[in-house]
N, C-alpha and C positions, 0 to 999 in steps of 0.2 A: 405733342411737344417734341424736339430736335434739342438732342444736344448737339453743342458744338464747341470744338476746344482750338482755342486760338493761345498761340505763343508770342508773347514781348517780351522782346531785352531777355531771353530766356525763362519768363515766369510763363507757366501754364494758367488760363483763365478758362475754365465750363460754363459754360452760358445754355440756358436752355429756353428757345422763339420756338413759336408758331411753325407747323409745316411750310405752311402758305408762304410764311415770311422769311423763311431760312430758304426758300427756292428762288425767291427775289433778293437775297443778297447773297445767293451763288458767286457771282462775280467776283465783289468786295471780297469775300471771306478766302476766296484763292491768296487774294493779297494779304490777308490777315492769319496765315497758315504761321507763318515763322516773320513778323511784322516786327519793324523797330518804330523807336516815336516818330522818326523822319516820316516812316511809310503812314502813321494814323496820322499824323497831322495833314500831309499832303491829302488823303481819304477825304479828312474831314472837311479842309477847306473847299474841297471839289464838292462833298456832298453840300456842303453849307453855299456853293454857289448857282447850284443846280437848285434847292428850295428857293433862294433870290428869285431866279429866273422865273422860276415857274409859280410864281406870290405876283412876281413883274406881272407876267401876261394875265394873269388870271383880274390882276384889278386894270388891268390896261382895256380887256374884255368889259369888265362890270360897270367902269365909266363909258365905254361908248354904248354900252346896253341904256343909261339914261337918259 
């Protein structure tokens, strides 16, 4: 396990993920160093449009697989 401590609005939060999974959200979590609600809301909508997409293709695949 990784900790990791990310800052909003000035509160401090620890969170402790996975090796594995704290290397894959490297990226996000630069932006999540000193984050307001603007920066996690924008995050989340982005993340939440990227699962869309990739739910899209994935039954977009499974229907033409029949």
């Amino acid at each position: 396990m990784k900790k990791i401590q990310v800052k909003i609005e000035n509160r401090v939060f620890n969170i402790s993920v996975d090796e594995e999974f704290a290397s894959f959200l490297e990226k996000d979590l630069q932006t999540l160093l000193d984050a307001s609600v603007k920066d996690l809301l924008s995050l989340y909508l982005q993340k939440s449009y990227e699962i869309f997409s990739a739910e899209k293709k994935i039954n977009n695949f499974l229907e033409k697989e029949k």
